[in-house]
C-alpha positions in Angstrom: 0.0 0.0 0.0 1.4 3.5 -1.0 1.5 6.2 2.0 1.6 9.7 1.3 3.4 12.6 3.5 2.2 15.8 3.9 3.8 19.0 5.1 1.5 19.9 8.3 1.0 22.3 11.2 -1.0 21.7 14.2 -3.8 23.9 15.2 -2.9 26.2 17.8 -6.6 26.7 19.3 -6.2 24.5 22.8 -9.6 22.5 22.3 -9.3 21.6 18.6 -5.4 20.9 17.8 -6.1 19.5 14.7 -3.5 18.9 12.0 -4.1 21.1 9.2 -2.8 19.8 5.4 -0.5 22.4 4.1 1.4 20.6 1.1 1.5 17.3 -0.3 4.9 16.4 -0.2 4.9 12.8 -2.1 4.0 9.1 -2.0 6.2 6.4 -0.8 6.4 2.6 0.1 8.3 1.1 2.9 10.3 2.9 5.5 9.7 6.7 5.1 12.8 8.8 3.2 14.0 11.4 5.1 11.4 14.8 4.1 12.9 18.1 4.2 10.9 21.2 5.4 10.8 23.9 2.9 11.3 27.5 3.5 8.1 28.9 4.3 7.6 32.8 3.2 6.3 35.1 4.7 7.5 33.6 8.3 5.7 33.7 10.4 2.4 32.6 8.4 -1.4 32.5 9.1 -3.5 29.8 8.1 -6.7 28.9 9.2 -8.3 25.8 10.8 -11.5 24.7 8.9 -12.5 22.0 12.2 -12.4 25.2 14.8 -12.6 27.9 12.2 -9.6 30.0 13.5 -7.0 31.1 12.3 -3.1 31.2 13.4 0.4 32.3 12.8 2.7 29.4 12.6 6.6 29.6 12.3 8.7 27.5 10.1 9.5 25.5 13.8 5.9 24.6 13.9 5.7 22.6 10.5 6.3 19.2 10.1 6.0 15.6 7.9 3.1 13.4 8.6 1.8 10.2 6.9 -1.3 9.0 6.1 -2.7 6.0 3.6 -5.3 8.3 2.3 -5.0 10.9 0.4 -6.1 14.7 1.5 -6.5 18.1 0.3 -4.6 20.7 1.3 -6.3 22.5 4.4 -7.7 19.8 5.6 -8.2 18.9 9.1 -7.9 15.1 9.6 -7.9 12.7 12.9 -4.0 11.9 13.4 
């Protein structure tokens, strides 16, 4: 089964903290390749959450890689 990693941020609002899709970064099979975080510009950055329907500044420090089996669309909010 192909999984697919996504550059992500977690949503700052303390009840909700739901990960928010920001890129697709790529499929791959078996153990994950090491992902490198891009440069993000403007940093910081606001995006909103569509769960809580907030929105936040994130930092490059707050991205990160996440993997899922499904494929999403960027700004989603999905269970991880």
């Amino acid at each position: 089964m192909t999984t697919h990693a996504y550059w992500m941020v977690l949503c700052k609002t303390p009840d909700c903290r739901s990960a928010i899709v920001l890129r697709y970064v790529g499929p791959y099979e078996g153990d994950p390749p090491a992902f490198f975080l891009p440069e993000i510009e403007p940093d910081p950055f606001e995006q909103m959450c569509t769960r809580c329907d907030k929105s936040h500044k994130y930092t490059q420090g707050d991205l990160g890689v996440w993997s899922s089996p499904y494929t999403l669309e960027l700004g989603e909010t999905p269970q991880i």
